[in-house]
Backbone as CSV, one residue per row, in Angstrom:
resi,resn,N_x,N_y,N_z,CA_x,CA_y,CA_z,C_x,C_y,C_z
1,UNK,-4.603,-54.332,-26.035,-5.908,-54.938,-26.146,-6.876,-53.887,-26.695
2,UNK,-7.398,-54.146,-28.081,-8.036,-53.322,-28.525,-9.703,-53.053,-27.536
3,UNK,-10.148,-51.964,-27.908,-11.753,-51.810,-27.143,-12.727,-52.192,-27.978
4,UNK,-13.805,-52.901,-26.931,-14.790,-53.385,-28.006,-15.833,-51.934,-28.347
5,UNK,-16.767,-52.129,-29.204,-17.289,-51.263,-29.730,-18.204,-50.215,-28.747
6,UNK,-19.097,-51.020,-27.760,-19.120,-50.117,-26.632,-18.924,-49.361,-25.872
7,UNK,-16.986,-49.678,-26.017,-16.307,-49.118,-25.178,-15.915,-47.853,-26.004
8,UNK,-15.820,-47.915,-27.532,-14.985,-47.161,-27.832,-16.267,-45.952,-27.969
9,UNK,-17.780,-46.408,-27.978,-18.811,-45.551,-28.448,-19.030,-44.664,-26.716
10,UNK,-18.785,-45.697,-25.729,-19.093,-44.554,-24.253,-17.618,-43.671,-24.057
11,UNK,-16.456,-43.686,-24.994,-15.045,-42.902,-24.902,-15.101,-42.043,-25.695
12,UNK,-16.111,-41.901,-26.940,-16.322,-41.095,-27.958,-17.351,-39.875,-27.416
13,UNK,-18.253,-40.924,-26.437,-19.103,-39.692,-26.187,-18.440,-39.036,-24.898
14,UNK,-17.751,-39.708,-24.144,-17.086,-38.835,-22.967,-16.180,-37.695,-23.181
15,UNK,-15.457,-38.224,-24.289,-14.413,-37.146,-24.997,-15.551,-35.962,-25.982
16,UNK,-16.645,-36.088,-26.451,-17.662,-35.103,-27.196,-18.000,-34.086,-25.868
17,UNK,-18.591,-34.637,-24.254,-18.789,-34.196,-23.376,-18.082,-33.476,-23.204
18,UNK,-16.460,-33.800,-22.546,-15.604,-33.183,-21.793,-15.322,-31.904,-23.212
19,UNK,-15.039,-32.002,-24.123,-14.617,-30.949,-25.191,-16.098,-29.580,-24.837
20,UNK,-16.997,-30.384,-24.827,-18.449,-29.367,-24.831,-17.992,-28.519,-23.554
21,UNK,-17.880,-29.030,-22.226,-17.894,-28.902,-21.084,-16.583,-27.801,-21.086
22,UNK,-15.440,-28.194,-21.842,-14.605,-27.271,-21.637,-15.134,-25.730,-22.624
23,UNK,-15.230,-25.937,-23.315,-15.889,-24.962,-24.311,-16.990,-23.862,-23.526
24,UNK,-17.974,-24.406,-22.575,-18.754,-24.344,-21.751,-18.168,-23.239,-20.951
25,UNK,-16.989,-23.757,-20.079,-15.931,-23.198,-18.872,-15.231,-22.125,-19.078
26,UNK,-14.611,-22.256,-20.528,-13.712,-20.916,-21.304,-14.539,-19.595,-21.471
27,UNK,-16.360,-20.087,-21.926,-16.336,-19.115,-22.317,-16.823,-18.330,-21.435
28,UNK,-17.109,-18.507,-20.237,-17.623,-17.935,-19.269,-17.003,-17.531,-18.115
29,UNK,-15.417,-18.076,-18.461,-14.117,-17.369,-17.059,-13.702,-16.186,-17.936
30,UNK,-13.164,-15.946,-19.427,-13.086,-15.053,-19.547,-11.691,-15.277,-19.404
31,UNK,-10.923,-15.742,-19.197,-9.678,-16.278,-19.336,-8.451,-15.402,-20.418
32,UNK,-9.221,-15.623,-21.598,-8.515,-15.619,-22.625,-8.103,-14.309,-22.594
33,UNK,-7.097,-13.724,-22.147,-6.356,-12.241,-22.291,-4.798,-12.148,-22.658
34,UNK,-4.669,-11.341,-23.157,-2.807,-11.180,-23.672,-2.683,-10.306,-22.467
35,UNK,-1.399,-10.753,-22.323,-0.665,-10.015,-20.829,-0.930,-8.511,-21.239
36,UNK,-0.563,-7.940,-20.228,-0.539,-6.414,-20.284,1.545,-6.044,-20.147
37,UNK,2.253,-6.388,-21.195,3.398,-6.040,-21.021,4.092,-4.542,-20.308
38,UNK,3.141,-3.668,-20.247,3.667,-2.339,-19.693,3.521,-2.584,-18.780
39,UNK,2.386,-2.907,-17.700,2.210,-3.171,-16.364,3.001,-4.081,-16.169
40,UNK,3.488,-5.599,-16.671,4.593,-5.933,-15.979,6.006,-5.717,-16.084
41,UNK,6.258,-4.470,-17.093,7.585,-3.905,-17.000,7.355,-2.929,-15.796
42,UNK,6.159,-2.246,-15.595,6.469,-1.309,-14.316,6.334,-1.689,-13.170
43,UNK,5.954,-3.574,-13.035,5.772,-3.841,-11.740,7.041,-4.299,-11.620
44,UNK,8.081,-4.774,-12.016,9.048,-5.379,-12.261,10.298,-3.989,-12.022
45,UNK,10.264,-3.042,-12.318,10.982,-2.042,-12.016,10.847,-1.464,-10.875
46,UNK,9.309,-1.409,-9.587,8.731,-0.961,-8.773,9.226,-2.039,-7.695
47,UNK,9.398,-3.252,-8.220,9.485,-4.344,-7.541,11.153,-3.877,-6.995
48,UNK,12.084,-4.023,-8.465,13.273,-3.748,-7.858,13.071,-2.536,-7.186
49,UNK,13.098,-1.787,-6.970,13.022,-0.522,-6.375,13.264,-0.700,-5.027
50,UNK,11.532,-1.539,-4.566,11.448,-1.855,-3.200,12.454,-2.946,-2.884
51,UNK,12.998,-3.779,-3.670,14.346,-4.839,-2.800,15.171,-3.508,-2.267
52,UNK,15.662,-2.766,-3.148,16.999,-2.118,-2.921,16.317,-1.117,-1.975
53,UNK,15.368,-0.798,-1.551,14.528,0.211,-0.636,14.784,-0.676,0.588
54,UNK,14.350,-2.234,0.775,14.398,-2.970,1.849,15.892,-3.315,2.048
55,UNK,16.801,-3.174,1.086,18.189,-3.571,1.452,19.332,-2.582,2.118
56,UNK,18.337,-1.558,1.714,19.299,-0.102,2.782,18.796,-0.064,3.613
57,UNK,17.503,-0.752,4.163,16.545,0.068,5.071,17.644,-1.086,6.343
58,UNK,17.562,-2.501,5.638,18.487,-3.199,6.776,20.062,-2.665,7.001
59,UNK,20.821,-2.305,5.852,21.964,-1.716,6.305,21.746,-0.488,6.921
60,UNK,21.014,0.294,6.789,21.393,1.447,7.744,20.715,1.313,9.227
61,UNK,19.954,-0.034,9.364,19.380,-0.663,10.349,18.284,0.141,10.940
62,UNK,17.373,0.562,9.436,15.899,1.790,10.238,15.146,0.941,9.513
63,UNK,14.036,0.274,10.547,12.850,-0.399,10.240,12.036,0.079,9.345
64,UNK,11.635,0.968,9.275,10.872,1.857,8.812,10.818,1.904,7.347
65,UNK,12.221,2.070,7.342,13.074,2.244,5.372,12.326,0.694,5.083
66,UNK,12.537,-0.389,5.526,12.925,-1.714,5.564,11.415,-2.206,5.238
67,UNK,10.411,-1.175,6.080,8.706,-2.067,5.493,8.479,-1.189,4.608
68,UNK,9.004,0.216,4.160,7.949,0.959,2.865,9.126,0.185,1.951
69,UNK,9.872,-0.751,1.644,10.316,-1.010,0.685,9.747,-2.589,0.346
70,UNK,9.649,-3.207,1.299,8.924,-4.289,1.258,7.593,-4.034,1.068
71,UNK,6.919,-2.664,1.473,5.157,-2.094,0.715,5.477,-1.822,-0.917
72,UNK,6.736,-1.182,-1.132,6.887,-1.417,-3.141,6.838,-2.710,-3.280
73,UNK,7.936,-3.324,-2.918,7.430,-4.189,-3.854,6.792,-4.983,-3.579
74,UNK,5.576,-5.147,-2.627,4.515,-5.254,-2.661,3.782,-5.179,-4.155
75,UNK,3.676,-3.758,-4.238,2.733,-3.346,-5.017,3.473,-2.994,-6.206
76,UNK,4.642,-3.457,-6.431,5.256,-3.840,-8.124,4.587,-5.282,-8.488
77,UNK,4.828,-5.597,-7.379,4.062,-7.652,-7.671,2.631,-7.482,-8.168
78,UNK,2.052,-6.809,-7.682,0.278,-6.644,-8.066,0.253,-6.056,-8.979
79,UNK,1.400,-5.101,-9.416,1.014,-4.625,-10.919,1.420,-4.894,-11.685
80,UNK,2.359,-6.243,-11.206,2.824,-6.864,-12.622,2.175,-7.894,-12.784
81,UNK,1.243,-8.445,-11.836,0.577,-9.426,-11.923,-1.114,-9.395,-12.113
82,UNK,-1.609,-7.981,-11.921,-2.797,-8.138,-12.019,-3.253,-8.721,-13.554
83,UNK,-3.909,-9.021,-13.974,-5.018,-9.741,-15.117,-5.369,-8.062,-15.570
84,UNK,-5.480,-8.136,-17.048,-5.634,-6.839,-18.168,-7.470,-7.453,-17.464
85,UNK,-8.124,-5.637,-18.003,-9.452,-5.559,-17.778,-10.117,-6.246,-19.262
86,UNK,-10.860,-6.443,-19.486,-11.515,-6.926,-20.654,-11.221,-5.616,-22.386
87,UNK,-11.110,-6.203,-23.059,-10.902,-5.222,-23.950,-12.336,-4.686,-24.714
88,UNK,-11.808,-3.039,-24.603,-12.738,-2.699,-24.738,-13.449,-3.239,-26.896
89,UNK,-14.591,-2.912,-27.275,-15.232,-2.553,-28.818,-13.977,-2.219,-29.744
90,UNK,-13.394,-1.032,-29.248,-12.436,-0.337,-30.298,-11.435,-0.887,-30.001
91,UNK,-10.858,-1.608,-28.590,-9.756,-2.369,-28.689,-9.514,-3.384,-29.652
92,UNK,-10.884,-4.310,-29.690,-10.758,-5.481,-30.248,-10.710,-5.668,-31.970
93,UNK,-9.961,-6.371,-32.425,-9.902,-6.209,-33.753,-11.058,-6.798,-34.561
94,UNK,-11.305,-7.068,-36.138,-12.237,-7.165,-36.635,-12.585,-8.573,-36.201
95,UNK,-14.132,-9.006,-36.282,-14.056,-10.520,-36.007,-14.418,-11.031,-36.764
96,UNK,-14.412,-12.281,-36.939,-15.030,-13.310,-38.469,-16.467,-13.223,-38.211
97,UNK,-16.923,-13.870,-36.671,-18.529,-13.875,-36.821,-18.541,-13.206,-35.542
98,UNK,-19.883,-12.968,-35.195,-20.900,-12.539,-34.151,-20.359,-12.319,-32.884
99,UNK,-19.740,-14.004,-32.515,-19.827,-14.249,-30.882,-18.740,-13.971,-30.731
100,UNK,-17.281,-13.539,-31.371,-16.118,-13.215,-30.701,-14.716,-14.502,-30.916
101,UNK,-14.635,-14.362,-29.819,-13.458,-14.960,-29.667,-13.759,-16.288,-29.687
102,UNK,-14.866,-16.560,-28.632,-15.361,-17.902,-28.134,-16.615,-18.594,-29.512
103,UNK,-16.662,-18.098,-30.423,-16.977,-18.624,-31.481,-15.481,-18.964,-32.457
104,UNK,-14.800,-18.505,-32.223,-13.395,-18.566,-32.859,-13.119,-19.819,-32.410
105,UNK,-12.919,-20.132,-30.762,-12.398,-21.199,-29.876,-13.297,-22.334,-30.267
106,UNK,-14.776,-22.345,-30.511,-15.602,-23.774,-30.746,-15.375,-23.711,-32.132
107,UNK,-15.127,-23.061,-33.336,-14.438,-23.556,-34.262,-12.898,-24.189,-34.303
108,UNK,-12.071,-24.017,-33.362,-11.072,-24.131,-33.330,-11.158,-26.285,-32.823
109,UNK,-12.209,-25.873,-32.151,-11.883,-27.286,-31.313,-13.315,-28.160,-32.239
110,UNK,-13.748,-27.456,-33.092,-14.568,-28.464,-34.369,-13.912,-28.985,-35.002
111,UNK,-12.708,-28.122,-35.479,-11.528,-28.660,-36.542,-11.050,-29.654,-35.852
112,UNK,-10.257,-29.722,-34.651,-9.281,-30.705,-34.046,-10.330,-31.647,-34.087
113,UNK,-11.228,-32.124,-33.686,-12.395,-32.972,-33.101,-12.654,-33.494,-34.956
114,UNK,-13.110,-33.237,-35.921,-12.874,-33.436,-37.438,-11.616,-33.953,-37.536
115,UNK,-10.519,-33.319,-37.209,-9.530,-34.223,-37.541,-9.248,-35.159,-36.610
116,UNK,-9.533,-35.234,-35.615,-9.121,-36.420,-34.657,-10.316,-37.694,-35.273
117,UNK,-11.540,-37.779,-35.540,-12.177,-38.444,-35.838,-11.648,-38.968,-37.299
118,UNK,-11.480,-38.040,-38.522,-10.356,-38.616,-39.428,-9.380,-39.483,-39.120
119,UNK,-8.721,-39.164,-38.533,-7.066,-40.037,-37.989,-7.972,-41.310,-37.697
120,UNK,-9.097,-41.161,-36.436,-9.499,-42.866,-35.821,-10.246,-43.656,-36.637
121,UNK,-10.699,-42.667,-38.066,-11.331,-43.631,-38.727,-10.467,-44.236,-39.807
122,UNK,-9.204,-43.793,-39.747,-8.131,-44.440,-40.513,-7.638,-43.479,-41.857
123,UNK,-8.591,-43.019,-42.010,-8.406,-41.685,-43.176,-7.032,-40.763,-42.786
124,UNK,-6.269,-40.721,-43.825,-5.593,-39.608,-43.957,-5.619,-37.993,-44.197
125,UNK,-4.992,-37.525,-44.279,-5.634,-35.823,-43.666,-5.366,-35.524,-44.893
C-alpha cells in the first residue's frame, strides 16, 4: 500500500531529522578512532601471560601465583582495550576543509541523502 503524500512528506522530514541528529551525536562523542594495533598486540600477549601465570599458580596450588596472574591479565584486557587518545595536529593527515573529519562525515551523508532522494524520485544515478 503505497503512502499518501503526507505521509511520505512527515517520513522525509523524520529521516532529514534523524540523519541531522545523528551527525549532531558523532560529532561530539568523538567516536571515530582507528584501533591502536600495538596496544592490542601487547594486551593480548600480557593477557596470555597472566592465563599461564594463573594456570601454574593453580597447579602448584599457591594462591598468590593464581591472583597476580589473574591481575595480568587483568591489565592485558585494559590495554588491549582501552580507546587511542585523540590524535594529535601532526598525527592527523592533510584535510580537505576546516572542520576535520566531521565535515568529511556531513559530506559523506549529503551524498547518500542526494542519492537516496535520486533513487525515490525515480531518476537514475
Amino acid at each position: 500500500m503505497p503512502l499518501s503524500e503526507n505521509e511520505q512528506r512527515l517520513l522525509d522530514e523524520m529521516e532529514r531529522n534523524l540523519y541531522k541528529n545523528e551527525a549532531d551525536v558523532m560529532s561530539t562523542s568523538g567516536i571515530i578512532r582507528a584501533p591502536n594495533y600495538t596496544a592490542i598486540g601487547i594486551g593480548v600477549v600480557v593477557g596470555l601471560v597472566g592465563i599461564i601465570t594463573m594456570v601454574i599458580g593453580v597447579y602448584v596450588s599457591v594462591t598468590l601465583v593464581g591472583v597476580i596472574g589473574f591481575a595480568v591479565l587483568f591489565a592485558g584486557v585494559m590495554v588491549a582495550a582501552t580507546v587511542p587518545a585523540k590524535a594529535s595536529a601532526a598525527d592527523a593527515g592533510p584535510r580537505i576543509s576546516g572542520k576535520g573529519p566531521v565535515a568529511s562525515q556531513a559530506n559523506l551523508m549529503d551524498r547518500l541523502n542526494e542519492r537516496w532522494d535520486r533513487r525515490q524520485g525515480g531518476g537514475n544515478q
